[in-house]
N, C-alpha and C positions, 0 to 999 in steps of 0.2 A: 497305175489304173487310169483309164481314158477318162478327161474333165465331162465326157460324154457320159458317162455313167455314175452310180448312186446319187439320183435327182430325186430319192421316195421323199427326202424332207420337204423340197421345198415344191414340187409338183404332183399336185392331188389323182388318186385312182380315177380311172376314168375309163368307162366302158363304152362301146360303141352307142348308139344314141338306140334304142326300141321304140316300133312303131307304136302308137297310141293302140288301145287293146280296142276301140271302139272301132275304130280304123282295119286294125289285123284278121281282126275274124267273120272280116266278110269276105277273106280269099288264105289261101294256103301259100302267099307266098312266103318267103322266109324272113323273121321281123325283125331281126337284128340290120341296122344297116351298119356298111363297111366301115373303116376305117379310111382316112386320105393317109399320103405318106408322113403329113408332117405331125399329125397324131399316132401313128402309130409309131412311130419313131423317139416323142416324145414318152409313151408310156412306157417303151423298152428301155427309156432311158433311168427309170426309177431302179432298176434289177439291179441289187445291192453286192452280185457279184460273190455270195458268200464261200468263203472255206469248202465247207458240204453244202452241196445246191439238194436242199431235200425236196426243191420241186422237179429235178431229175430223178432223185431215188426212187420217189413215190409215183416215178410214170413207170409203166410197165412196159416201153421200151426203150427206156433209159437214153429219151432224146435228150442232146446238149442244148438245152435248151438259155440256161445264160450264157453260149458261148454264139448262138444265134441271135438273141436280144440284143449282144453289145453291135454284132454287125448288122442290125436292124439298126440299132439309133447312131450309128456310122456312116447310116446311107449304103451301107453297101450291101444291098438285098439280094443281088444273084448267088452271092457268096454266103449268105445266110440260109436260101432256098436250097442249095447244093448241100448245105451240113446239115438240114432242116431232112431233105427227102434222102440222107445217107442210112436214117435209123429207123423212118417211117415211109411207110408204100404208097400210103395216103394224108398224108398231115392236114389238105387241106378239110380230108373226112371229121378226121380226130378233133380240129381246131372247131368244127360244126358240131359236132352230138358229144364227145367227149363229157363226162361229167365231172371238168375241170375243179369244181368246188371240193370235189371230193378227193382228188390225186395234186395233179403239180400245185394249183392256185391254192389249195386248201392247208397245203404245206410248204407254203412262200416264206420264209425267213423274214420279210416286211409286214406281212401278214399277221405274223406271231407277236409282230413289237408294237402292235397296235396303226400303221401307217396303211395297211390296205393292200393287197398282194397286186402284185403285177398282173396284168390281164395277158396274161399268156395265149388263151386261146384264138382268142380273136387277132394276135399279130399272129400268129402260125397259121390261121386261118387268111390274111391277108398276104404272107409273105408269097405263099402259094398261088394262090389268083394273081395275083401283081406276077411269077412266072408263067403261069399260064397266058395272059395278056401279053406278055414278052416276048413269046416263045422260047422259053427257058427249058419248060417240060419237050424233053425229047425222044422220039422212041428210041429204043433197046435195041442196041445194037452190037452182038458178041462180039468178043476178039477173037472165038474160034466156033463154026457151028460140031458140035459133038453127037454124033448118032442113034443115043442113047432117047430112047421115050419116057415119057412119065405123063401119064393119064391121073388126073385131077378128077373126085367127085364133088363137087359143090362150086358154086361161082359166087358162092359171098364171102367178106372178108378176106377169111384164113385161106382160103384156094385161093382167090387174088393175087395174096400179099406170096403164098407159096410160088406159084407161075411166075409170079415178075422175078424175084432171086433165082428162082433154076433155068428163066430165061434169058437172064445176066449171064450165065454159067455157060450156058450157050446149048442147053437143051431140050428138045423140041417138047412141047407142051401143050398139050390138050384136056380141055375143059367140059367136063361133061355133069348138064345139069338139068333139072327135071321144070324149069320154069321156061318162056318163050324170051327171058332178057334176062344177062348178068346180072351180076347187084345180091341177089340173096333178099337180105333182110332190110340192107341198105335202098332196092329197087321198093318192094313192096311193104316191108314193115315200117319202115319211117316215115313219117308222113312230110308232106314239102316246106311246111311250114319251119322243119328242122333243119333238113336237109333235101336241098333241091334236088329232082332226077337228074337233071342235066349235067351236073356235077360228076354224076356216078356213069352216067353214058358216057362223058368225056373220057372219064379213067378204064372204062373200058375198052371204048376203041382204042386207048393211046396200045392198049395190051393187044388189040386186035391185029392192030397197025404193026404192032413189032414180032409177030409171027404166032403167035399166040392161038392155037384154034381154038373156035366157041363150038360144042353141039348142044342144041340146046331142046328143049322137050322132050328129053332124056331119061327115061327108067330103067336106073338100074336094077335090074331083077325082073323086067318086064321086053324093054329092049335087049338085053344081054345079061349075063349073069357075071358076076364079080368073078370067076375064074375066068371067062371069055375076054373079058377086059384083059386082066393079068396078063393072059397069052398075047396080045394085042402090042402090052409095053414092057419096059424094065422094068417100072417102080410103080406102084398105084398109089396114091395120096385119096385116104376119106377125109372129107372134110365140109361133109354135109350139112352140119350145126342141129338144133334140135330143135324140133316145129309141133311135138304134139303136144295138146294144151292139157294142162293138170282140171281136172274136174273138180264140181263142185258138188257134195254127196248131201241134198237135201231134197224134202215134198219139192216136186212141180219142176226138177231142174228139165224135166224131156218138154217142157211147153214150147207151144212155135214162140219166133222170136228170142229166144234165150241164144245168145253167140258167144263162141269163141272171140277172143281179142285179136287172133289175127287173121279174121275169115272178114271180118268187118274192117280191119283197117287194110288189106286185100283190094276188098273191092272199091275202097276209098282212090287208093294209091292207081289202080288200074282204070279207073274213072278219070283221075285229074291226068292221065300219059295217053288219052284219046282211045282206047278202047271198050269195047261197047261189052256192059255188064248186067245184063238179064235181071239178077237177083239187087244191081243199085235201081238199075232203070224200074222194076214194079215196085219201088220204095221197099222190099223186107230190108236192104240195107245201106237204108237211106233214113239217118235221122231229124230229118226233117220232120218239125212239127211234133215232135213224140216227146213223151215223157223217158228220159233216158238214164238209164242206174247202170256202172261200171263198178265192178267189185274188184280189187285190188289197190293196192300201193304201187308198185311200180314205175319205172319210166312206160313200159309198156302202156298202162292204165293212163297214163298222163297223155299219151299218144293218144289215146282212144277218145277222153274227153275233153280233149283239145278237139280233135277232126269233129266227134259231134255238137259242135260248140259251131261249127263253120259250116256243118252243114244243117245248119238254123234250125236246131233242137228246141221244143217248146223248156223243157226244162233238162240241166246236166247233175247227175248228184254224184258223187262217188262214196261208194262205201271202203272204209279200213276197219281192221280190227284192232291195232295198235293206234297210238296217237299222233299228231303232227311232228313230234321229236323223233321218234323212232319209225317211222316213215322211208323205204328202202329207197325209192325215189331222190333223183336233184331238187335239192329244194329248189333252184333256181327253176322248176319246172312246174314245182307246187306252185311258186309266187304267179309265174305266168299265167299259171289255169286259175287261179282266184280272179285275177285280174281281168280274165276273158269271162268272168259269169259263173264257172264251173260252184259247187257245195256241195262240200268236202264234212261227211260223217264223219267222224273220227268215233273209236271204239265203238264198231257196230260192224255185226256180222251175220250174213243171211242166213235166216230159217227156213222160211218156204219162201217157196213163188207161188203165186194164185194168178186163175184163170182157168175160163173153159176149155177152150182152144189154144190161146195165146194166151203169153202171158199179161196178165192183167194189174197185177200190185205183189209188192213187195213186203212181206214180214222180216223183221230183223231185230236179233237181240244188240241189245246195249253190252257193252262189256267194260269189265276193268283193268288194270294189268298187275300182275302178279309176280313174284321171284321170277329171277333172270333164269333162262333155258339157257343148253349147250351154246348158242347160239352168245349168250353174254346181254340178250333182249328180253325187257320182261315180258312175259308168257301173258296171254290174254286169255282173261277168264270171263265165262259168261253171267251176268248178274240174274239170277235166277226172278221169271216174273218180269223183268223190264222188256216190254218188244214194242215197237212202234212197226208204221208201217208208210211204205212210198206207191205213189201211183208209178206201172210201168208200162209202156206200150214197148219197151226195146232196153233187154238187160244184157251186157258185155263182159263174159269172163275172163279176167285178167289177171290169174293166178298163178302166173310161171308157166315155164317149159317142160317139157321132159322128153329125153331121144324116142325115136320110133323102135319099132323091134329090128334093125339092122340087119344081123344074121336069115331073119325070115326075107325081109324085102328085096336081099341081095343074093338069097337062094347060094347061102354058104355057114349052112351051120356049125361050121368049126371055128367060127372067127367069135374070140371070148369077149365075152361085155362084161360090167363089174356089177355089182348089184345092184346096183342105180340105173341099167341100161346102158352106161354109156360105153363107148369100145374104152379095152382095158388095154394100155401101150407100157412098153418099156418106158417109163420116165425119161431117160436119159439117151436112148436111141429113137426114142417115138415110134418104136415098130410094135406091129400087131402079133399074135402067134402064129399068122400066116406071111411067109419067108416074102420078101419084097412089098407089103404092103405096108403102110403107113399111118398113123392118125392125128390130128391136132384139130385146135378150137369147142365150140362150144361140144361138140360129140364125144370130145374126152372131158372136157373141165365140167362140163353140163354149163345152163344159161350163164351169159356170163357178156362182158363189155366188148364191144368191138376194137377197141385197143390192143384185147388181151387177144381177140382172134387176130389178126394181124402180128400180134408176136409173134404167138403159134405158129402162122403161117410162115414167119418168116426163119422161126428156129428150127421147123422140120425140114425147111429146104436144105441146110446146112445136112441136117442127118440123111438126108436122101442122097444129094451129093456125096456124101461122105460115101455109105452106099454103094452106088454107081462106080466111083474111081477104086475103091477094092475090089468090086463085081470083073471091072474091066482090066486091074493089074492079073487078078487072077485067069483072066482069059488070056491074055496076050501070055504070060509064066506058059501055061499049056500049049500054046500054041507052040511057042520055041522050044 
C-alpha cells in the first residue's frame, strides 16, 4: 500500500470552505468553493483503501472511486480523470448535485469507524475541472464512423450520457428535444447555486463538437410522430424523463399564484442564462418581497426555497408532513436552507388555501407520524382539530413527478406504459413493445437521481448497440 494513503488517523475530514449564507444568497452563484491541489490531494489521501470499497457499491455507477483517490493523492490527476470519466459521462455533474451523503460518502468505511468519510464529491468534482482547465476533456472521436442512425428523445441526462457511448461506437446521433438548449433538468431545473449553467453548456458543446446533432424546440407528436421518427433512424431511444407535477387535492388549490415547483424554478433558471421571462419580469414569478410557502420535502423543494430566498422573499416557510429525520431530501441541503433563512414546518400538511383572487394564506393541519407504510416510513397522520395558518402571497408545489401521457403525446398508442405511466421496457434488453425503440431513465424508473439517469443512459447504449450489430449481421447473412 502507498505511504500516500490511509492518512484518515491522522488528518481531519475536510470539506471545501462554504460561502457565508449572508454572503450567498444575494446571487445564485455556486457556494461551495474549489479545492487547490494540495488539499485535495490531501483528503484523497485519508481513503482507507478497504477490501469492499462500499462507497463504490453504493454508487450506482460503480465508479472506482478509491482507485482514483489514490491517483488523486499521487499527483497524478490526468490518470485519475481518465478512470474517473471511464464509468461516468459527467463526474464533474455528479461531484455537484450528487447526494453524496446518501450513496458513496454515506457508506465510507472511515465513516462507519467514527473518522469521518472521505469527501469524495468534491475531489471528483475538482478532478474534472482541473481536466477541463488542462485540456484533458477531448472530443469523441470514433475508430470507425458506422452508418447506422439512432435518434434520441430527450437532452437531459440519460439521452446525454446515451449519445456520448453510441457516439464512441461511432454512430451517428441525433438529439431531439422539446426545450431551446440541452441540459433537461440539469439546464432548467437546478438552480446555479448547485450547479452552474456553464458547466452543462460546456458538456454539451463538447457532444456538439464531436458530431453529435442537437434539434431543439422539438415536439414529438406535434413536429413528427414517433413512427415518422422511427422511419428517419435504426434505433429510437425515449428518454424524456418525467415533468408533470403531482397535484395537491385541497379547497383553493386553482387560486392565482399557487405554482408548480418546476414552472417557478423555470423561470428562475431562464432569467439568471439572459432570457427575457414575461411571467418573471411582472413579478407572478418572482419572489421578491412575498410571503413564500413551498410544500414538499424534497431536493426539488429545497431548490425552490433556496432560489426564493435569493430572490429577496419577505418570508420562506416550507411545509413537510413528516419530520426532520425522515425528510426524502439531502440533509446537507436542509442544513444550507436553515442557514439561508428558509422555516422548516415539520409535520404539517395543507388544507386549504384562501383568498379571493390569489392566494391569500395558508391553512394547515399539524400531524403526527404513525406505523411504518410499505414504504418502511412512518405514515403521517392528521391530529384532528390542530390547524394553524401562514400568510401567502406565493405557494410552490413540490410534490414529486409523474410521466406525461407518452403514447398520446407521441401519437403511438401501441407503445405500453405500466400503471404508473411510465413506458414499460424489457428490463434486461431496455426495449419497448415497439421493435427498434428503446427506453431508460426517469420515464421508466419514474423521478429518480441523475446518477441513476446517467446509468440508464449509459446501459441502454450497450443494449442499442447490441441491437444494431445483430440488426446489421442479419442484413449483410441476406445479403450474401
Amino acid at each position: 500500500m502507498s505511504e500516500k494513503m490511509l492518512k484518515f488517523v491522522g488528518i481531519k475530514k475536510e470539506t471545501p470552505s462554504k460561502i457565508d449564507a449572508k454572503e450567498r444568497v444575494s446571487n445564485f452563484h455556486e457556494i461551495y468553493k474549489e479545492f487547490i491541489e494540495n488539499k485535495a490531494s490531501e483528503q484523497a489521501s485519508r481513503c482507507s483503501q478497504c477490501g469492499t470499497p462500499f462507497c463504490q457499491v453504493h454508487c450506482p455507477l460503480h465508479n472506482n472511486i478509491p482507485d482514483w483517490l489514490k491517483l488523486t493523492a499521487e499527483g497524478r490527476l490526468e490518470e485519475a480523470y481518465r478512470l474517473s470519466s471511464s464509468t461516468n459521462s459527467m463526474p464533474e455533474v455528479c461531484g455537484s448535485i450528487c447526494p453524496q451523503d446518501r450513496l458513496c460518502e454515506g457508506n465510507c468505511v472511515i465513516e462507519q469507524s467514527g473518522h469521518g468519510t472521505v469527501t469524495i464529491g468534491a475531489i471528483e468534482k475538482y478532478i474534472t475541472n482541473t481536466a477541463w482547465e488542462h485540456g484533458w476533456v477531448e472530443t469523441i472521436n470514433p475508430k470507425k464512423e458506422l452508418s447506422e442512425t439512432v435518434g434520441i428523445i430527450g437532452a437531459g441526462p440519460a439521452g446525454l450520457a446515451a449519445a456520448e457511448q453510441l457516439r464512441q461506437k461511432g454512430y451517428q446521433v441525433t438529439i431531439y428535444d422539446r426545450y431551446d438548449r440541452a441540459g433537461g433538468l440539469l439546464i432548467y431545473g437546478i438552480p446555479n447555486f448547485k450547479l452552474e449553467k456553464s458547466i452543462v453548456e460546456r458538456r454539451s458543446k463538447l457532444y456538439q463538437d464531436s458530431g453529435i446533432k442537437f434539434v431543439q424546440n422539438f415536439e414529438v407528436g406535434t413536429h413528427s410522430t414517433l413512427e415518422e421518427l422511427k422511419e428517419k433512424h435504426d434505433a429510437i431511444l425515449i428518454a424524456t424523463g418525467v415533468y408533470k407535477a403531482r397535484e395537491i387535492d385541497v379547497p383553493g388549490q386553482h387560486l392565482k399564484n399557487v405554482f408548480p415547483a418546476m414552472k417557478f424554478l423555470t423561470a428562475s433558471n431562464k432569467k439568471g442564462l439572459g432570457d427575457k421571462v414575461p411571467e418573471f419580469d411582472d413579478g407572478t414569478l418572482n419572489a421578491e418581497g412575498k410571503n413564500v410557502i413551498v410544500i414538499g420535502g424534497g431536493d426539488t423543494a429545497m431548490d425552490c426555497v433556496r432560489t426564493a430566498i435569493r430572490q429577496k422573499a419577505k418570508s420562506v416557510s416550507c411545509l413537510y408532513r413528516r419530520d426532520k429525520k425522515n425528510m426524502p431530501g439531502s440533509a446537507r441541503e436542509v442544513l444550507n436552507a436553515e442557514e439561508e433563512g428558509v422555516k422548516f414546518i415539520w409535520l404539517s400538511s395543507p388544507k386549504e388555501f384562501i383568498g379571493k383572487d390569489k392566494v391569500e394564506k395558508v391553512i394547515y393541519d399539524k400531524m403526527r407520524l404513525g406505523e411504518p407504510d410499505s414504504s418502511g416510513r412512518q405514515s403521517p397522520k392528521i391530529i384532528e382539530g390542530a390547524t394553524e395558518e401562514l400568510p401567502a402571497d406565493l405557494v410552490i408545489k413540490s410534490l414529486g413527478f409523474d410521466p406525461e401521457e407518452i403514447p398520446t403525446l407521441f401519437s403511438e398508442p401501441k407503445l405500453e406504459v405500466s400503471k404508473w405511466g411510465t413506458i414499460k421496457i424489457d428490463l434486461k434488453t431496455m426495449r419497448t413493445n415497439i421493435r427498434g425503440v428503446f427506453a431508460a431513465g426517469d420515464i421508466v424508473r419514474g423521478a429518480s437521481l441523475v446518477v441513476w439517469a446517467i446509468r440508464d443512459g449509459r446501459d441502454v447504449a450497450k443494449e442499442i448497440d447490441h441491437y444494431l450489430k445483430v440488426k446489421r449481421q442479419q442484413t449483410e447473412t441476406e445479403a450474401a
